[in-house]
C-alpha positions as CSV (number, residue, x, y, z in Angstrom):
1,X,-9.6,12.0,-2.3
2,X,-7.9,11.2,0.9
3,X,-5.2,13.5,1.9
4,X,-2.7,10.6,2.6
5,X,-3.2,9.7,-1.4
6,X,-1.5,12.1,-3.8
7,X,-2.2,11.5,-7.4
8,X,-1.3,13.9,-10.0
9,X,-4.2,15.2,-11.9
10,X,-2.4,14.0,-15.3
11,X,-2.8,10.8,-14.2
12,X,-4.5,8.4,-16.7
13,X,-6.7,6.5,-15.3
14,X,-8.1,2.8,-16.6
15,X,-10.0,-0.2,-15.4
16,X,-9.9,-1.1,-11.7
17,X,-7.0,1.1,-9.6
18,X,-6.6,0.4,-6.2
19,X,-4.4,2.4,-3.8
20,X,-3.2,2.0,-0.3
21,X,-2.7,4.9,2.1
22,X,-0.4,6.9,2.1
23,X,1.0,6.3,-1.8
24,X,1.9,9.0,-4.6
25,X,1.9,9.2,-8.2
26,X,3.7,11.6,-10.2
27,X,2.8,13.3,-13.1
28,X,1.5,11.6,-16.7
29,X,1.7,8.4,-15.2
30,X,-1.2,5.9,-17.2
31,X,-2.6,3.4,-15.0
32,X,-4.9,0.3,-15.7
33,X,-5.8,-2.7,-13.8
34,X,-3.0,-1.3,-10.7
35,X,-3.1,-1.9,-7.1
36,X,0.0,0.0,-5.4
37,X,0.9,-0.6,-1.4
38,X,1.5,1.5,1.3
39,X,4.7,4.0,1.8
40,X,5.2,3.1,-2.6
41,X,5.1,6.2,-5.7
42,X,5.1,6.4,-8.7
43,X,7.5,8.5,-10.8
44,X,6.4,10.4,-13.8
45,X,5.7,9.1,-17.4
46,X,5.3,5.6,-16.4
47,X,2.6,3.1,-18.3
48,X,1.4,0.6,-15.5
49,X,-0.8,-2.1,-16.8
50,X,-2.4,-5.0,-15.0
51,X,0.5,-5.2,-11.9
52,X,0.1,-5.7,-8.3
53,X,2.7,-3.8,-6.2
54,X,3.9,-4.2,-2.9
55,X,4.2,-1.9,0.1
56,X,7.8,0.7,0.1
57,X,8.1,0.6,-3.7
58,X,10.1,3.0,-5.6
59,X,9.0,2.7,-9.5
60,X,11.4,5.5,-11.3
61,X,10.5,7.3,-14.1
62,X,9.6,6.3,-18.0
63,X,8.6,2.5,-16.3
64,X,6.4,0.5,-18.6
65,X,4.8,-2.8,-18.4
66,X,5.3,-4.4,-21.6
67,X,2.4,-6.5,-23.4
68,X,2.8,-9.8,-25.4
69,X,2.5,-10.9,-28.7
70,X,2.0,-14.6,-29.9
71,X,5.5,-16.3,-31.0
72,X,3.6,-19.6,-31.7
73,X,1.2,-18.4,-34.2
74,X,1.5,-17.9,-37.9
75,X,1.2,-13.9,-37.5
76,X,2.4,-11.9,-34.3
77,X,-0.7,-9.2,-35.3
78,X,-3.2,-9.1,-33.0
79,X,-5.9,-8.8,-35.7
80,X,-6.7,-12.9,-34.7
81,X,-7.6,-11.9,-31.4
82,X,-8.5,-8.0,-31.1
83,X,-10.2,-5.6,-33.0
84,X,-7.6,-3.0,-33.9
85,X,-8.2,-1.6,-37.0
86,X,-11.8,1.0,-37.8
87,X,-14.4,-0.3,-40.0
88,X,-14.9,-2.7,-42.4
89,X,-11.6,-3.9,-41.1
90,X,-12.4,-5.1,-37.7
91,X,-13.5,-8.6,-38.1
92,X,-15.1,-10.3,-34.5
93,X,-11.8,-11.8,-32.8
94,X,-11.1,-15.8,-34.0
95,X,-9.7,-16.6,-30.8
96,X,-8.4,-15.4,-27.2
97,X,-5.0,-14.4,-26.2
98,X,-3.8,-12.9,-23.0
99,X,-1.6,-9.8,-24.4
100,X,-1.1,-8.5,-20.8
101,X,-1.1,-11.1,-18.2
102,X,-0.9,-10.1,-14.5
103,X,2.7,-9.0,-13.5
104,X,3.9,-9.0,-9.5
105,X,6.1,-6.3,-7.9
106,X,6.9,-7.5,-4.2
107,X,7.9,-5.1,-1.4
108,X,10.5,-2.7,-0.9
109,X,11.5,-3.3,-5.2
110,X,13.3,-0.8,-6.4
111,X,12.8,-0.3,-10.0
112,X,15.1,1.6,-12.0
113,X,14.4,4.5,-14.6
114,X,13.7,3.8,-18.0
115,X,13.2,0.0,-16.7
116,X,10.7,-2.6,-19.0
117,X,8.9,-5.0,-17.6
118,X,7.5,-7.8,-19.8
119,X,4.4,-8.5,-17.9
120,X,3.0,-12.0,-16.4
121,X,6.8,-12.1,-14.4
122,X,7.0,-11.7,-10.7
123,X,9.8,-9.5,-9.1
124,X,10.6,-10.9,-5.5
125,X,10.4,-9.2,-2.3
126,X,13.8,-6.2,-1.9
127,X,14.6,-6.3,-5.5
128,X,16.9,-4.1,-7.6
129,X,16.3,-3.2,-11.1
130,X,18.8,-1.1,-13.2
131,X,18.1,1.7,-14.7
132,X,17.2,0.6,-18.5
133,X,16.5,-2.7,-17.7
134,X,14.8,-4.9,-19.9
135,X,13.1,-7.6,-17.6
136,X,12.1,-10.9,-19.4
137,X,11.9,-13.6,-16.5
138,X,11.3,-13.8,-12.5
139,X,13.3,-11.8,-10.6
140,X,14.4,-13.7,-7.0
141,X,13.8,-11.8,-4.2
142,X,17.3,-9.3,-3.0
143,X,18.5,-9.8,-6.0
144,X,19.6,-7.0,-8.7
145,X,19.7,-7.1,-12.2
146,X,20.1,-5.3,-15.2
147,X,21.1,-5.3,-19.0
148,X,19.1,-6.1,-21.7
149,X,17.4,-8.4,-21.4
150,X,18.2,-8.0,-17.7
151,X,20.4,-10.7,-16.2
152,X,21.4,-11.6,-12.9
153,X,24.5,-9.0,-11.1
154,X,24.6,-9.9,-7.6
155,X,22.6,-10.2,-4.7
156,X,21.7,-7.5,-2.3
157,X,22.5,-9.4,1.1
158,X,23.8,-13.1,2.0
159,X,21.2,-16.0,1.8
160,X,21.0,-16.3,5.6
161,X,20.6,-12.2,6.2
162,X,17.6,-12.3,2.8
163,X,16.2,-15.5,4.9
164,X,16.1,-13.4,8.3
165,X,14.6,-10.0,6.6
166,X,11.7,-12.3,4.6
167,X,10.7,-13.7,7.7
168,X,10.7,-10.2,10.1
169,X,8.4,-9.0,6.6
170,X,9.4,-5.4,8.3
171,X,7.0,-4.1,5.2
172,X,4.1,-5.1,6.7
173,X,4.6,-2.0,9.5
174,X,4.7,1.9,9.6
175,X,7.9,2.6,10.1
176,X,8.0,6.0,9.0
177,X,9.1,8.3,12.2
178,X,11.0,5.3,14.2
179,X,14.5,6.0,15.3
180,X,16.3,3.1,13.4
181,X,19.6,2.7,11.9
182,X,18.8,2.0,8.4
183,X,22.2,2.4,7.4
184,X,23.2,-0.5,9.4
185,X,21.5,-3.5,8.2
186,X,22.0,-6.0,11.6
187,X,21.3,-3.0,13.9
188,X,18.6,-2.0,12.3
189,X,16.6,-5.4,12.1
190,X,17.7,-6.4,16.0
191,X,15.8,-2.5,16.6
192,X,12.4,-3.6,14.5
193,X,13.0,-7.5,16.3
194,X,12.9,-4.7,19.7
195,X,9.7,-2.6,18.6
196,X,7.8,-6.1,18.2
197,X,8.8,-7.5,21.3
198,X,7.7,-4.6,22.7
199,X,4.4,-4.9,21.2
200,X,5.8,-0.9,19.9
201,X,4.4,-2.2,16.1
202,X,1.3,-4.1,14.7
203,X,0.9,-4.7,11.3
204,X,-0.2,-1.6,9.6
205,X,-3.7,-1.6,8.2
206,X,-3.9,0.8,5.7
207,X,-7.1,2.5,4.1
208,X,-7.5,1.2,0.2
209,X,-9.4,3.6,-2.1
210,X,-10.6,3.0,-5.5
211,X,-9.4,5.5,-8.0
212,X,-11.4,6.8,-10.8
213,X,-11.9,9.8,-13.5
214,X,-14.3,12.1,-14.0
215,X,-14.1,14.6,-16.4
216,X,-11.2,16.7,-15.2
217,X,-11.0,15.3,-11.4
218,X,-9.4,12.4,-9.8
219,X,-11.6,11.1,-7.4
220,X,-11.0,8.2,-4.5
221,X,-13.7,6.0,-3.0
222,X,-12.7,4.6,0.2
223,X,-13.1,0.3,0.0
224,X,-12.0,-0.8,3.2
225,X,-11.3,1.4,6.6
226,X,-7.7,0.1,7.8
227,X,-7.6,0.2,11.6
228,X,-7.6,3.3,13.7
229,X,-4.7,2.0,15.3
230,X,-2.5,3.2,12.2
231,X,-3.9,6.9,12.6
């Protein structure tokens, strides 16, 4: 496992999980069909299922990724299209149905604890969940919501100041360690518009391991070498 990938030994590992370096995940956190970016964790107790998430993340605790259920059918059971049920009550499946379509987290999303996500949505780039928040559309990009289902509060920034933050993409570098004001939002982009000028920042190209199970150990398998320039 590489040291700059912490992932708690509870961790419940399923299908493909790819992680970027350096990332974390908590304790009795279940994970299946994930990729999770670089500088992003994972809080304890959340269920993670077929999501992509972006770079600076912070997913609170008790997260889930919610799966569907046909509305347009005669029955909402699965039994149509999965096998659920032991022997001689498992029928072969009549038909297909996506119960768990890809879901998109963007970068630098904050998501609440507690928060649940019906999946197949994309959250946009800076984005603010509440804590409890029941998410059942798109979420725009620096934009918080919350409620249940989660509506729209406010946005985080004007549309001109969002505009000028999507476009410097400051997620795409290691910024950990720079002297920046991050408590000053115009200061602190005019300082990361500085480092680049400079040529101070490339775009960080982070290791990705493949995480897997066995037996009692997680174990990482390095799939592509990120440049040594990020060392």
């Amino acid at each position: 496992m590489a040291v700059a990938i912490n992932v708690d030994k509870s961790t419940r590992i399923l299908g493909d999980v790819f992680l970027e370096t350096p990332t974390r995940v908590f304790p009795n956190v279940t994970m299946q069909n994930v990729s999770l970016g670089a500088f992003s964790y994972v809080s304890p107790l959340c269920v993670l299922l077929n999501v992509k998430i972006g770079r600076y993340c912070s997913i609170g605790d008790q997260v889930t990724i919610l799966s569907k259920h046909p509305t347009t059918s005669l029955t909402t059971s699965p039994f149509p299209y999965e096998q659920v049920f032991a022997a001689p009550f498992n029928p072969p499946p009549q038909h297909s149905f996506e119960n768990v379509p890809y879901t998109s987290i963007g970068n630098d999303v904050w998501v609440g604890s507690g928060v649940k996500i019906v999946s197949g949505i994309q959250i946009g780039d800076g984005a603010i969940l509440a804590a409890g928040a029941v998410v059942t559309k798109d979420v725009e990009p620096f934009t918080i919501v919350g409620g249940v289902p989660a509506k729209r509060i406010k946005p985080r920034f004007s549309r001109d100041l969002s505009n000028r933050i999507s476009k410097l993409r400051w997620w795409d570098y290691n910024l950990l360690g720079q002297t920046i004001d991050w408590q000053n939002i115009d200061l602190a982009i005019l300082e990361i518009e500085d480092l680049l000028e400079q040529n101070t920042l490339v775009p960080f190209d982070a290791d990705l391991y493949k995480i897997s199970r066995t037996n009692e150990k997680i174990l990482g398998t390095l799939v592509n070498r990120g440049a040594a320039t990020n060392k």
